[in-house]
N, C-alpha and C positions, 0 to 999 in steps of 0.2 A: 302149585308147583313152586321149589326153592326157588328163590332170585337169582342165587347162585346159578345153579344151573340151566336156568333162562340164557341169563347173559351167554354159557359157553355155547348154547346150541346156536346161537344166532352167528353167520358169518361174518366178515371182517366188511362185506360190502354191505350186510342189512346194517349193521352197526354204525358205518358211514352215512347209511342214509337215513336212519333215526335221527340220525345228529344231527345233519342236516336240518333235518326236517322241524327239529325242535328249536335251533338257530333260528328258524325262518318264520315262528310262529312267535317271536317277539316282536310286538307292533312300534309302531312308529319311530324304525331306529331303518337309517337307510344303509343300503348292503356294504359299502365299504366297512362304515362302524359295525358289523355283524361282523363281517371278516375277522377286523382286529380283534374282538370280544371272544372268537372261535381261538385266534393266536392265541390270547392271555390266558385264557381257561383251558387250552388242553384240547377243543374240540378235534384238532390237528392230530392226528400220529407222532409222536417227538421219534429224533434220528435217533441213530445210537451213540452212546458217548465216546468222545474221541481221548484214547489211555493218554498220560501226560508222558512229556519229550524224555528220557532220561539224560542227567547231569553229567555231562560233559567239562570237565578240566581243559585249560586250555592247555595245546600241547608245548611239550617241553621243547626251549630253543636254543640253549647255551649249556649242552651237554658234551661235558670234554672228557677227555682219557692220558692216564699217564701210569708207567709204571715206577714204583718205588718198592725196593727188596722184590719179597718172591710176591711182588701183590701186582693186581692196574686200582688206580685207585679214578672213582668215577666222580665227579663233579657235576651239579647242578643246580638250578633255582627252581624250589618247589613251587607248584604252582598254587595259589591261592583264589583265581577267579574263573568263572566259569568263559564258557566259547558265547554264552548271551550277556558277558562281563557283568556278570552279577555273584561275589563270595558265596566261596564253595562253604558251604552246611558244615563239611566235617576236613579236616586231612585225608588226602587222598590215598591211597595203596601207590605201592611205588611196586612197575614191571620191569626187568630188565632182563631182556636178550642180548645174549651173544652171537659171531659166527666166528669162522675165520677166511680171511680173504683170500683167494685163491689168488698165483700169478698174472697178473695183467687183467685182471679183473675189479671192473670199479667198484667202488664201497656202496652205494645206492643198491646195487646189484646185487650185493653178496645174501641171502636166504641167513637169517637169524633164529634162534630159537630163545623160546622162554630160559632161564635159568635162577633165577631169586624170584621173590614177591614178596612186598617187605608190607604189612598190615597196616592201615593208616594209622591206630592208636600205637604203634612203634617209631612212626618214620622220624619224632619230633628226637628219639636217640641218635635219630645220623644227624642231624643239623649243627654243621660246626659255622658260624658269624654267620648265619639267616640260610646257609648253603648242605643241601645235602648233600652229603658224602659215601661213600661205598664202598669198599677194599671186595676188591675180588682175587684171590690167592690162586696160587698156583704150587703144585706141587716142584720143589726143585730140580726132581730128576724130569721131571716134561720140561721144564726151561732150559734144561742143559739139551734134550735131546731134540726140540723144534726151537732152538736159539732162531731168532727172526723173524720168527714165525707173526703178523701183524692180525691182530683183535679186533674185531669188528663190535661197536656197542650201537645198543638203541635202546630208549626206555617208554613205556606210557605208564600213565596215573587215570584211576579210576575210582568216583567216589557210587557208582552204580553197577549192580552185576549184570547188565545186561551190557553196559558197552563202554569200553574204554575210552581214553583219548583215541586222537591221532599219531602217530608216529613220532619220535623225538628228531631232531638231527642225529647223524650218524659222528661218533665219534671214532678212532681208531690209533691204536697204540703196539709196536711190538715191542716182544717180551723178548728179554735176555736173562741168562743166570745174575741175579743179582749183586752185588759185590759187600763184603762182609760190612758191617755198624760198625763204629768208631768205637774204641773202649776205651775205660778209665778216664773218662771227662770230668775234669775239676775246672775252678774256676776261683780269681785270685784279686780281690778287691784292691785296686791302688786311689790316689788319689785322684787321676786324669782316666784312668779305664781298669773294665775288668780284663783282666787277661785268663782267656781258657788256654786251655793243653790237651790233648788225649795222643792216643796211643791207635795206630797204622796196623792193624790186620791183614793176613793175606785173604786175597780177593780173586772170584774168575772173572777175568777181564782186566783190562788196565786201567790202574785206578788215576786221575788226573790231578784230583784235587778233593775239596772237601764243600758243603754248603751249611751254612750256618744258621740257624733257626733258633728266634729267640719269641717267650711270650711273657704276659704279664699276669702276676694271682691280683686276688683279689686284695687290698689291702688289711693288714694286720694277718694274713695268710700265714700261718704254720704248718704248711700241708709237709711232708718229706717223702713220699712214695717214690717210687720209680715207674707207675702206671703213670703216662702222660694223659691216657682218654680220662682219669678218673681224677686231675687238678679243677682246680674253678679258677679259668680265665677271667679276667677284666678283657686282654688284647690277647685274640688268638695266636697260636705260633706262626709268625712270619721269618720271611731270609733276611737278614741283616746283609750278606753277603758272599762270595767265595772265598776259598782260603787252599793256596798251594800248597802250603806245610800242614805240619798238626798244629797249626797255634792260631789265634785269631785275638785282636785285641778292641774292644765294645767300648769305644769313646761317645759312646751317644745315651748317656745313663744318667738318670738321676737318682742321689741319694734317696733311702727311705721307702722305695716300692721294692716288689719283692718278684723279681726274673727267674723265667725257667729256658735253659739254654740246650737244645741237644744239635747233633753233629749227623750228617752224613754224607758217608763216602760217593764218588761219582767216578763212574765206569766210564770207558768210551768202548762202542761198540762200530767205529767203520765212523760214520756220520751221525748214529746215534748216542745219546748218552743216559745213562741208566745210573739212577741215587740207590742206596741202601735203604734199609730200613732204619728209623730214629737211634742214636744212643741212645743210652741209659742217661736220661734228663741230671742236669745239674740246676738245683734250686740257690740262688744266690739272693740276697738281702745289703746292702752296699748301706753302710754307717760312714756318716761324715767323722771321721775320728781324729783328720788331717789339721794340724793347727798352718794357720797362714806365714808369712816369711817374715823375719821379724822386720818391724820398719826401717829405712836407711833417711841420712842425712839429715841428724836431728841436728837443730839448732839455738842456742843458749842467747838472750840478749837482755841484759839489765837496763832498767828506763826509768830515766830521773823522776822527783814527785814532782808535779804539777798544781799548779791552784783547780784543774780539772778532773784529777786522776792520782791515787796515787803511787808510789814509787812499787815499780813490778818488774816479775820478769817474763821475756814473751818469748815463747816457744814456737818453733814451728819446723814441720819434716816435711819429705816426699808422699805424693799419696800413693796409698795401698795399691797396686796393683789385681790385688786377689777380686773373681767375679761374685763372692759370696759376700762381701766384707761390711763388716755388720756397723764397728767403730773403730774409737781407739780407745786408751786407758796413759794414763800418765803416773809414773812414780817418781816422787824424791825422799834424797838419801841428803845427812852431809857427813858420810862415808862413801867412799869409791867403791869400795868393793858390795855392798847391800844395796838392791831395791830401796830399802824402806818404805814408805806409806803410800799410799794411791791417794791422787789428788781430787779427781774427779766421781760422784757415784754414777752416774748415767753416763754412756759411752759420749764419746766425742765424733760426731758426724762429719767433722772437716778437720783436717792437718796442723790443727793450731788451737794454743791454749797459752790465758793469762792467769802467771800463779802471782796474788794480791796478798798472799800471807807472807810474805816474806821480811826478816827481823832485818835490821839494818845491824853490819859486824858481822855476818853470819857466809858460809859459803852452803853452795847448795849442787845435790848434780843430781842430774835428773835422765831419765827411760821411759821408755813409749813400748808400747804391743800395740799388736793389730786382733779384733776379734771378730769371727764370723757368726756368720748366723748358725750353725750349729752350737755358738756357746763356746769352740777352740780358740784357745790365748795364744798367739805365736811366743818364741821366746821375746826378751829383753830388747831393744837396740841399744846399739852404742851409748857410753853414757858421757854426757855435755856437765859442765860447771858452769855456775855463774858465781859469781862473788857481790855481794849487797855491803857498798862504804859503810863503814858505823859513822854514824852522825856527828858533827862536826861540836867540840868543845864550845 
């Protein structure tokens, strides 16, 4: 007879007790160690195998809501580590439900439904500085016609199809008709600040004021678009500040990095207040092109020869005021009205200079500049004489 077929005919209890029985027929080994020998070999039935846990993302906790224009725009920190804090495998799919809140009804309470599912190999396109992001839009005429109406958000992340996170925090935001984007935003390099400008739209709602949003490209950047999602930040667009008129003036710059500035308007709704959507970005570039103020209070003194030094004249002025100020530069003339020659080649670090070539018999007059570090010469200062005795018969 097949082996095969031996074995199936024999039931599950003759089979145990072969087993046994074959266990027990190796001599000189006492029953505990037969036991074990039965574990390690299999003589035992094995369990069934227990499926592994699926991967759970830890759930989202710092999930905020805000409206800007006709959008809520959604906030949060993706999650990167599992609920056994162990890094998740892949990016997770981002879930997000909405409701909407009934009167006097708490937000925990309100019944949400799915409405996005964003693909983990996508999510890495919402992450604006480490932070997912989300626009959730709204058509204008339902903003007009459930003005107040407050949004109930909640999100999970899932990097397994059998089961999601946990529930996010509930965030919640009402929606109003949004009030128009700020046009024609230029922006006007000085030497202390850039000064913007734009131009006031009509708006539903009452417009208050304006908030100002500034970010940074990346250096050597010649980007010029008017798509803001599609610049390469260095520093994402932050508010610098509010602004009651159309103007706003950006004293916190430094020459040579390359700003992108947009504007939006701000509603008041009762005790809420509601931003527009971005202007149209203004990309600014700030060149030091500013020369420094010319020096004041130069001063001329002729000084006898000495058996230690000798016969010179010594200069000296006020120091530069300017935060950039690189040196100074000295010229003499012996004409009043010319510059003439520069005495020094390497600037001058401190307010003072001894000119040693000087001819005895001769008059002399002399000017000072100030130079920054950008390489700008301020003009001339004031110009001083000295007179050098001719030498005595």
């Amino acid at each position: 007879m097949h082996v095969g077929k031996l074995t199936a005919e024999i039931g599950p209890s003759a089979r145990r007790h072969s087993e046994n029985h074959a266990c027990k027929q190796r001599p000189g080994a006492p029953s505990w160690v037969l036991l074990a020998m039965l574990c390690a070999t299999g003589c035992a039935t094995p369990g069934e195998p227990t499926p592994p846990k699926p991967i759970l993302p830890e759930p989202v906790a710092d999930l905020a809501a805000h409206q800007q224009g006709d959008a809520v725009v959604l906030t949060f920190t993706l999650p990167s580590d599992s609920t056994e804090h162990q890094p998740l495998p892949e990016p997770p799919a981002v879930e997000i439900y909405r409701g909407i809140l009934a009167a006097n009804e708490p937000p925990h309470k309100t019944s949400t439904r799915l409405i996005y599912t964003i693909p983990g190999a996508l999510v890495d396109t919402y992450l604006t500085a480490g932070r997912f992001e989300f626009r959730d839009p709204f058509p204008a005429a339902d903003l007009a016609q459930d003005s107040g109406a407050q949004m109930i958000y909640m999100v999970r992340t899932r990097v397994s199809k059998k089961r999601a996170s946990d529930d996010s925090n509930v965030a919640a935001a009402r929606v109003y008709p949004g009030p128009q984007a700020p046009s024609g935003l230029r922006g006007t390099v000085t030497e202390h600040a850039i000064e913007l400008a734009w131009q006031v739209e009509a708006s539903p709602g009452t417009v208050v004021g304006f908030h100002i949003y500034r970010g940074e490209l990346k250096p050597g950047s010649t980007e010029t678009g008017t798509d803001i999602s599609k610049l390469s930040f260095t520093s994402p667009l932050e508010m610098l500040g509010p602004a009651p008129e159309s103007s706003y003036s950006d004293a916190q710059f430094e020459f040579d990095r390359t700003y992108v500035y947009t504007v939006r308007s701000v509603a008041q709704y009762g005790a809420d207040s509601v931003e527009s959507a971005d202007s149209a970005p203004v990309i600014v570039t700030p060149r030091d092109v500013f020369p420094p103020a010319a020096p004041q209070g130069l001063e001329a003194l002729y000084v006898l020869e000495t058996t230690q030094e000798p016969a010179h004249v010594e200069l000296s002025w006020e120091i530069s005021p300017e935060p950039d100020l690189a040196g100074y530069r000295v010229y003499r003339s012996e004409r009043s009205d010319t510059p003439g020659r520069r005495l020094n080649q390497d600037l001058l670090l401190s307010p003072t200079f001894r000119d040693t070539s000087v001819e005895a018999g001769r008059r002399y007059f002399y000017q000072v500049t100030a130079v920054d570090r950008a390489g700008n010469e301020s003009p001339l200062s004031g110009a001083v004489s000295a007179e050098v005795p001719a030498k005595a018969k």
